[in-house]
N, C-alpha and C positions, 0 to 999 in steps of 0.2 A: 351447553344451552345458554347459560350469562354470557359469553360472547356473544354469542349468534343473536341474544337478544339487544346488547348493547349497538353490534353492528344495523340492525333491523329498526328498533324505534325513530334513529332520527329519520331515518326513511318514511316509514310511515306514519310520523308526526308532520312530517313537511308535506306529503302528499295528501293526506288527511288536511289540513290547512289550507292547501290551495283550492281543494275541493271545497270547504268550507267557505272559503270568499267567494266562491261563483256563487253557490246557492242561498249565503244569507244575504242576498239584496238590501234588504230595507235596512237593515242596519248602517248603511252607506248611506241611506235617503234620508234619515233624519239627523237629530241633534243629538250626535254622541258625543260619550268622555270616554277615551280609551286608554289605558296604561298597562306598564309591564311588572307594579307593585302588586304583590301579591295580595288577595284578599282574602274574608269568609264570608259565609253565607251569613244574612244578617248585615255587614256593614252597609252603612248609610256613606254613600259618594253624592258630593257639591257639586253641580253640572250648574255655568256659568247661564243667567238668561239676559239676554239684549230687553233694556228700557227704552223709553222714550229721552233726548236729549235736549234741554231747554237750551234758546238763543234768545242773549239780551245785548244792548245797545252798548256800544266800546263811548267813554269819556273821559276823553283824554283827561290828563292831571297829575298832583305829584304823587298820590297812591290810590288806590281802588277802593271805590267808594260803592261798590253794586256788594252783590249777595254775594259770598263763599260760594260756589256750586257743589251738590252732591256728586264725589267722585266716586262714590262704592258702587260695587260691581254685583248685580242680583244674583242668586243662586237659589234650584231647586236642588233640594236633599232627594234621591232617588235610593231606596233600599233595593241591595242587591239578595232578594227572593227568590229567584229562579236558578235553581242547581238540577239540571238536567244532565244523563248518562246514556248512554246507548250502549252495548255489547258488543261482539260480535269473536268467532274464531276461524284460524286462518289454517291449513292446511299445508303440509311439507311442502307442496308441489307451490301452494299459492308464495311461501315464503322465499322459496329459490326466485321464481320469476320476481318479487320484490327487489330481491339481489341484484338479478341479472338485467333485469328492465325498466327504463329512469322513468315509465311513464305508465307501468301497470299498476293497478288499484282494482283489487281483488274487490269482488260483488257484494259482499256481505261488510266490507268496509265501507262502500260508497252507500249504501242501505243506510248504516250508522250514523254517516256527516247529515246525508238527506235530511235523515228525520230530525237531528239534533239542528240544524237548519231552519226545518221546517218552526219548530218548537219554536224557536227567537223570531222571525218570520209573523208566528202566530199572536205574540205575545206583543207585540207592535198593532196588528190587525185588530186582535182584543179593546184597543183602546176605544173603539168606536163606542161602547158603551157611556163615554166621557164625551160625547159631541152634542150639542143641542142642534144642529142646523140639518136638517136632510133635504135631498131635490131627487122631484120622481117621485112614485106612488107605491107602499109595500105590494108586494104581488102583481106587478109589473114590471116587466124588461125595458130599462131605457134603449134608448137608439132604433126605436122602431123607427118604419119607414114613413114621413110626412101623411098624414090624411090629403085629402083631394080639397076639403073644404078648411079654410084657417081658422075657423072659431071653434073645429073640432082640434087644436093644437092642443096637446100638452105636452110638460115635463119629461115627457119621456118620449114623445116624438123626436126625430130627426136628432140633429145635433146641439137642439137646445137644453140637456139637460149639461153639457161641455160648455157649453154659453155662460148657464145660469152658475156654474158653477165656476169659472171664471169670475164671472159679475160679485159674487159672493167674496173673493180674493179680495179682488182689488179695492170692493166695499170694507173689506176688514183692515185694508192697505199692508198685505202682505207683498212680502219684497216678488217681485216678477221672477227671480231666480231661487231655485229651489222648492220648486211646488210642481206636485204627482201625486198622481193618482193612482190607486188598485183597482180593476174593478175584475170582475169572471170571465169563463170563457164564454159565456151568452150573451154577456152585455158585450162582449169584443168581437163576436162574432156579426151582431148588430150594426156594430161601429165600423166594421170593416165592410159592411155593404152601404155605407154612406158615402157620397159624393166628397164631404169637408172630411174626408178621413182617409179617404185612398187614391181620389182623382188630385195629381201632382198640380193643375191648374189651380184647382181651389183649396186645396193643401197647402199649397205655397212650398211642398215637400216630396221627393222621392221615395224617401224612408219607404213606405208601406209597400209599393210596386219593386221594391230593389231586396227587402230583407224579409217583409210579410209581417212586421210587427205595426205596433201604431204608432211608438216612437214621441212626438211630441210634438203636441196639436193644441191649438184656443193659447200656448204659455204654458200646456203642463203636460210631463211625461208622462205616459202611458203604460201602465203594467199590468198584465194576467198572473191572475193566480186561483188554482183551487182549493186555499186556505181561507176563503173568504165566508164569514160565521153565519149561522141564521140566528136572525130576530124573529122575534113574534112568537105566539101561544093561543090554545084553543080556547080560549075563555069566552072568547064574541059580543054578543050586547049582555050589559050589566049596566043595574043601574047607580046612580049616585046617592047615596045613604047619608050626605051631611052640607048642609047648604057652603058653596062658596062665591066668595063675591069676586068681581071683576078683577083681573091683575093676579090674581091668587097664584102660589107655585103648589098649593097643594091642594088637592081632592080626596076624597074617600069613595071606595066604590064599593058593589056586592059581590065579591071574590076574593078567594083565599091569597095572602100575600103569598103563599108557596107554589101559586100557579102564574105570577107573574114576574118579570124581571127585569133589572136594570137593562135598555138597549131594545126594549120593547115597546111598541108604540101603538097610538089609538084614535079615534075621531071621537068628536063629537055629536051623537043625532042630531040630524035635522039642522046642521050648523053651514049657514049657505056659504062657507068658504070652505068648508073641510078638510081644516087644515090637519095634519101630522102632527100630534104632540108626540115628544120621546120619554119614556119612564128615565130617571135618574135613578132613583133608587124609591123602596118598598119595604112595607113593617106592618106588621100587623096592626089593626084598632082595638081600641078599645072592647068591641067589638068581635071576637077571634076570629068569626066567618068572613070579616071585613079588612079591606087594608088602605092603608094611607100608603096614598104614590106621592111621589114629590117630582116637581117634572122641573125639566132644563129650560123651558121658555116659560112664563107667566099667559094661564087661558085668556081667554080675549073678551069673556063675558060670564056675570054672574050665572052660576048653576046650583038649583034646588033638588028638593026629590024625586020630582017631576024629567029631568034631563035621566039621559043613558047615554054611555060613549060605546063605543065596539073595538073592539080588537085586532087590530092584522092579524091573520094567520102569518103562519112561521113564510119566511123570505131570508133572501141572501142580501146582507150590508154591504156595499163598498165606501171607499174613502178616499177622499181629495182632501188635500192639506200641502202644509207648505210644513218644510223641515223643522221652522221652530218648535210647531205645535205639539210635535212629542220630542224624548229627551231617553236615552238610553245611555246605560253606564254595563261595561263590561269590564273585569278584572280575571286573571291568573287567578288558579288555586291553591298554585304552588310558586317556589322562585324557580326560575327559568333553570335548565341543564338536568343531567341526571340524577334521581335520586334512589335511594334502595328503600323500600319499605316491606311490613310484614309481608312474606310470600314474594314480595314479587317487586317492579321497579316501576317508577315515574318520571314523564316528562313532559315537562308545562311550555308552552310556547308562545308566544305573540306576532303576529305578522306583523310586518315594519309597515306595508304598505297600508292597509285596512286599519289597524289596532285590534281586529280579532284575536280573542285566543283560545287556545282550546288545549285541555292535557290526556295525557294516554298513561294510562296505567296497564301494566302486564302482570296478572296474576298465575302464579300455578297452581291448579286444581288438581283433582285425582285423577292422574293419566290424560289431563290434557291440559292448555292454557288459554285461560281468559283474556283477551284485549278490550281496551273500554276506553273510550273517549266521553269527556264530560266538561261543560261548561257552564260558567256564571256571569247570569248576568240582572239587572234588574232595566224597568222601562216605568214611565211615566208621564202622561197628559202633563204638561206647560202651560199651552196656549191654549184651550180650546177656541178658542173664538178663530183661532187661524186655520179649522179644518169643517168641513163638513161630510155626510156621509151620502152613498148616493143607494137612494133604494132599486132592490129586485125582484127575481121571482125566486121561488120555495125552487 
C-alpha cells in the first residue's frame, strides 16, 4: 500500500492542480502574491500596492537641488485566514484507471477541487461588502431590454448599467487593462439578448456569436458565476431614532443590529433622488432595540425623527473592478515533496504557471483511506474606490 500510495499522489496532486487552476478564476483576476515558502494559518503576507508617482522640473547644475523622492514601495498586510479542506475516497477500480490513464479524475475528486475552488472564488466575491459605489436598483435585473420612451431609462435598462460602470473606472482613473466584471446567470442572460453584447457590428467583437460567452465588452471582461452573495433583509421602513446632520456617515435607526448587515442597503423616504446607501458596518445603540449603521458614502441631507429609510429586500450583488482593488496572498502548508505523517502521507505543491497551491494528505482509516486536499489562503479589499458593485434580483 506505501508504494502504491507513493506511486499515486504525485498523480493526483498534479491532476488535482490542474483541475484547480481551471476552476479558481478570480484568483488570476486580481492582485496576488503567490509563493512556494511554506506557511500557517494566521501569518500576516506584504502584497506590494502601486502609489501615485510625483513629476518635478530637471535643473540642471552641479548637484540636485529639488526634494529626495519617496522611493518606498506600499504594502498591504493580508492575513492568511482561510484553511479550507475537502475529503473525498477513491475506490480500487478508480485508483488503477489513475495508474493507467494520464487524464482520468475520478468524480468524487473533481467534487473536492470544485468546492475548494469554489470557496477561494467566494472569498474574493465576499469583498463586496467593502464597496461604497453600486449601479442598478436592489431587486432589479440589469440589462433589461430599452423602454420605448427615454425618460423612462434607467440603470438597469439596456447596456447602460456596462456604460455607467465603465464611466465609474475611468472616473476613478483605473488602468484600462485589468478590469472585469462578475455578474449571474440572469444578468448574462439579459446581456446576451442586447445588440452592444452579441451583434459583432456593434460589439466591435465575435466573441459572443463564435464561443457564447460575453467575453469583453465597454473595456471589461465578463464573467458568470453562481457564487454571487445576496444582500439585503426584511426589516422594510424604520424609522430614524437620532437626529443627523448633512454629510454625516452615520445614522441610528429603529431595528435590531442583528437583523442588519454590512453589504446591505437602503433608501431614504420621500428622498426625490433615491439614492442607494450601502451599510458598512452595524452595532448596537445605546439604545439595544436600536442600531448605529455607519455607511460607505456620507447622506446627502440632514435627517430627524420625522425621516424613515426602507430596506432592499434580500438581491444578488455583482462586481466590477479592476485587479488592484482586491489583493490575495496564497502559501503552501507544507514544504514542497513527500512527507510521512501520523497515519498517513503528505504532498504540498505549487503550480509554476498560476502560483496556486494546494496539498493532499492520505490518511488510513479503519478498513479504508482518506484523501484530502486543502488549501490557504487569505484576500483583502486594497482599493476600494477602484470597484463597484452592480445590483440584482433575489
Amino acid at each position: 500500500m506505501p508504494n502504491q500510495l507513493e506511486t499515486l499522489m504525485p498523480r493526483i496532486v498534479a491532476r488535482g492542480l490542474l483541475h484547480f487552476r481551471e476552476r479558481a478564476i478570480l484568483p488570476r483576476l486580481v492582485n496576488s502574491s503567490f509563493s512556494s515558502d511554506a506557511a500557517r494559518r494566521g501569518d500576516a503576507i506584504d502584497v506590494p500596492v502601486s502609489s501615485p508617482v510625483a513629476v518635478s522640473d530637471v535643473t540642471p547644475g552641479k548637484t540636485f537641488t529639488g526634494n529626495i523622492p519617496d522611493t518606498s514601495i506600499s504594502s498591504v498586510s493580508i492575513t492568511l485566514d482561510n484553511w479550507k479542506r475537502a475529503a473525498f475516497y477513491l475506490t480500487d477500480d478508480e485508483m488503477a484507471k489513475i495508474e493507467s490513464s494520464a487524464d482520468f479524475i475520478p468524480m468524487q475528486m473533481a467534487e473536492a477541487i470544485h468546492a475548494l475552488a469554489g470557496a477561494v472564488n467566494q472569498s474574493i466575491i465576499d469583498t463586496h461588502k467593502l464597496i461604497a459605489h453600486g449601479l442598478g436598483l436592489p431587486g432589479e435585473i440589469p440589462f433589461q431590454p430599452m423602454p420605448s420612451t427615454i425618460a423612462d431609462v434607467k440603470d438597469w435598462h439596456g447596456a447602460t448599467c456596462a456604460i455607467q460602470a465603465r464611466r465609474f473606472l475611468n472616473k476613478a482613473a483605473a488602468p484600462k487593462t485589468g478590469r472585469f466584471a462578475i455578474i449571474d446567470y440572469d444578468m448574462e442572460a439579459n446581456a446576451l439578448g442586447l445588440p452592444q453584447f452579441h451583434d459583432a457590428d456593434k460589439a466591435g467583437s465575435t466573441s459572443v456569436p463564435m464561443e457564447g460567452e460575453i467575453g469583453r465588452k465597454f473595456g471589461i471582461d465578463w464573467f458568470s458565476s453562481d457564487l454571487l452573495p445576496n444582500a439585503g433583509n426584511s426589516v422594510g421602513e424604520v424609522a430614524i431614532t437620532q437626529t443627523a446632520r448633512a454629510q454625516a456617515m452615520t445614522i441610528t435607526v429603529n431595528a435590531s443590529h442583528s437583523n442588519i448587515n454590512p453589504g446591505d442597503s437602503f433608501v431614504i423616504k420621500n428622498d426625490a433622488d433615491q439614492t442607494v446607501h450601502r451599510v458598512k458596518s452595524v452595532a448596537a445603540s445605546s439604545n439595544s432595540a436600536h442600531s448605529d449603521i455607519t455607511l460607505h458614502m456620507p447622506i446627502g441631507q440632514a435627517l430627524n425623527t420625522s425621516h424613515k429609510v426602507i430596506f432592499k429586500p434580500t438581491h444578488k450583488v455583482g462586481l466590477v473592478l479592476h485587479r488592484d482593488a482586491v489583493a490575495l496572498a496564497m502559501r503552501p502548508l507544507s514544504a514542497a515533496g513527500l512527507e510521512s505523517g501520523l497515519n498517513g502521507q503528505i504532498m504540498s505543491v505549487s503550480d509554476p504557471q498560476t502560483g496556486l497551491s494546494l496539498r493532499l494528505e492520505v490518511t488510513r482509516q479503519y478498513k479504508q483511506t482518506m484523501w484530502e486536499f486543502d488549501v490557504l489562503w487569505g484576500v483583502a479589499m486594497m482599493r476600494p474606490e477602484l470597484a463597484c458593485v452592480i445590483y440584482g434580483d433575489a
